[in-house]
C-alpha positions as CSV (number, residue, x, y, z in Angstrom):
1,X,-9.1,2.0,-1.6
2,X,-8.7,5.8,-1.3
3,X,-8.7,7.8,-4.7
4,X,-5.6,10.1,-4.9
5,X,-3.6,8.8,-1.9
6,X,-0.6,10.6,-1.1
7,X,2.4,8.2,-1.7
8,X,3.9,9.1,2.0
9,X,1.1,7.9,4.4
10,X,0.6,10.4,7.2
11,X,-1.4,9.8,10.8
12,X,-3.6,12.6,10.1
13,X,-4.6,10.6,7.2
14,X,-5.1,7.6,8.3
15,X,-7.1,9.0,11.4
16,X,-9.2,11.2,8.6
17,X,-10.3,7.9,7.0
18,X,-10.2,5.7,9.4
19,X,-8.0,2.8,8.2
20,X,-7.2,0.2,10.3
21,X,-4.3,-1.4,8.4
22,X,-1.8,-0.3,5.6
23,X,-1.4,-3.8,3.6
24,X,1.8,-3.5,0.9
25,X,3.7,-6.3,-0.8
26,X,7.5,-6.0,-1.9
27,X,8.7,-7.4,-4.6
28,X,12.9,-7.5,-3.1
29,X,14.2,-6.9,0.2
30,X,15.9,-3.6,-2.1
31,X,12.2,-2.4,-2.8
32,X,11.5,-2.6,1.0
33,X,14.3,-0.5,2.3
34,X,13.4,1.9,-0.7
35,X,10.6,2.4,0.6
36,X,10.8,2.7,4.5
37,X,9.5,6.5,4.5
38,X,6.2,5.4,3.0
39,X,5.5,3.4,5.4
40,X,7.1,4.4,8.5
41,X,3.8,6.5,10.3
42,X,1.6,3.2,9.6
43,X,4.8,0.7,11.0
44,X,4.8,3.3,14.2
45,X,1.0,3.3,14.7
46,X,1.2,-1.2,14.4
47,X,-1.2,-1.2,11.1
48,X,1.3,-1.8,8.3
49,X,1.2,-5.5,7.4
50,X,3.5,-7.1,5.1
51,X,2.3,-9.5,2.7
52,X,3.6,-12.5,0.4
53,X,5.0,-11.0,-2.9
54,X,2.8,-12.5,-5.9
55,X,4.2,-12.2,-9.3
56,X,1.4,-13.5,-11.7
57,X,-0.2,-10.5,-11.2
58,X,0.2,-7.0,-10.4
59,X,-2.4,-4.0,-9.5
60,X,-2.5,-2.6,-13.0
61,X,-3.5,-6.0,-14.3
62,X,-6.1,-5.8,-12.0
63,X,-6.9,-2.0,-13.3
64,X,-6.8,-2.9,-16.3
65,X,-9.4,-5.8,-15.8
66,X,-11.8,-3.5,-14.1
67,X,-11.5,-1.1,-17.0
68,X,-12.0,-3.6,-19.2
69,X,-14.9,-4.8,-17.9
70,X,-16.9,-2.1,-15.7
């Protein structure tokens, strides 16, 4: 997790912190193609993954948990 991550990912970027992979879940095939220039440097380079939407929980239920209890 990188702190303030700019919302379209870059190559400098990812070479600057070394990530191997860009993981993102979507939550409709219209939330994908929304977001194609995101994602396209990481797609390009072969280290985007798309994962298996999950509904029971999102990321700021998981913030909040950690807020909650760190």
């Amino acid at each position: 997790i990188i702190k303030d991550a700019p919302l379209i990912i870059t190559e400098d970027f990812m070479d600057l912190h070394k990530i191997d992979y860009v993981i993102h879940s979507f939550s409709n095939t219209n939330d994908e193609g929304a977001q194609d220039e995101f994602f396209k440097v990481p797609i390009k380079m072969g280290k985007f993954k798309k994962i298996q939407y999950y509904s029971s929980i999102s990321t700021t239920d998981i913030i909040k948990r950690i807020k909650e209890n760190y």
